[in-house]
N, C-alpha and C positions, 0 to 999 in steps of 0.2 A: 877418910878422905876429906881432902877441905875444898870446897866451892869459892871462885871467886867471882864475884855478880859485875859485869861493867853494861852500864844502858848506852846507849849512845839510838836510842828511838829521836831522841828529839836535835842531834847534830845535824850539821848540814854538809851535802857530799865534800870528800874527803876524808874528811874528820872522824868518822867511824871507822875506817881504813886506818886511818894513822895509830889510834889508838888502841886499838885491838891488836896490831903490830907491835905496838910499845912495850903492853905488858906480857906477850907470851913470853918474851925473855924471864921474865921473871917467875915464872911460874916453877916452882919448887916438884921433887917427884911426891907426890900422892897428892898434890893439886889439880883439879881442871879450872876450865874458865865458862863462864855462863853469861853469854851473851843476850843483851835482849835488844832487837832492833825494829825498827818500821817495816827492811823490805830484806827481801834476799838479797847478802854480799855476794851476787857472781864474781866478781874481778878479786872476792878473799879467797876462796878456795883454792887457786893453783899456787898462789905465795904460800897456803899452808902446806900444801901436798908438798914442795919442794922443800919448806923446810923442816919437814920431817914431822909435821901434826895430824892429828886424825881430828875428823869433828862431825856431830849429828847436829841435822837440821830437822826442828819441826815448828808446828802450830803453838803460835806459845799462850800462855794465861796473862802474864802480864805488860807482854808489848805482841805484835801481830805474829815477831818469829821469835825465836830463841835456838842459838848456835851454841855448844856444848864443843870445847876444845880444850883435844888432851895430847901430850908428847906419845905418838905411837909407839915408843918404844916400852911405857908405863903401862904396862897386863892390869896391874892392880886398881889402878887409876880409871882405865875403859873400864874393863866391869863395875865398878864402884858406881860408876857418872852415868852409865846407860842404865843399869838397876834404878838407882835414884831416880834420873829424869823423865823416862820412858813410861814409868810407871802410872 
């Protein structure tokens, strides 16, 4: 599984929104994406849920949060990315 890491801790509102946006398109199957940010994205979550992503939120090491997003439809990929980061 390949990881792909975007910081947006030090953007200023919007811009963690837009970006995070930008790249799930491109996320390939047996990718996730690893978010690291300052605060919880409430207002990402239902744009993900709608367009078909699943994501864990936890306590992160190297920014305050860390959001983990993968295409729900990707079996291989969720288990891959929760093993890995849950860990």
């Amino acid at each position: 599984m390949n990881k792909r890491t975007l910081d947006v801790s030090d953007l200023e509102p919007c811009e963690p929104l837009e970006r995070i946006l930008a790249i799930l398109p491109q996320l390939q199957a047996g990718e996730y994406l690893q978010v690291l940010h300052r605060m919880e994205p409430y207002k990402l979550y239902p744009i993900l849920d709608q367009q078909d992503y699943a994501w864990l939120t936890k306590p992160g090491k190297k920014a305050p949060v860390e959001i983990y997003i993968w295409r729900k439809t990707d079996d291989a990929t969720i288990k891959a990315a929760i093993k890995a980061e849950i860990e």
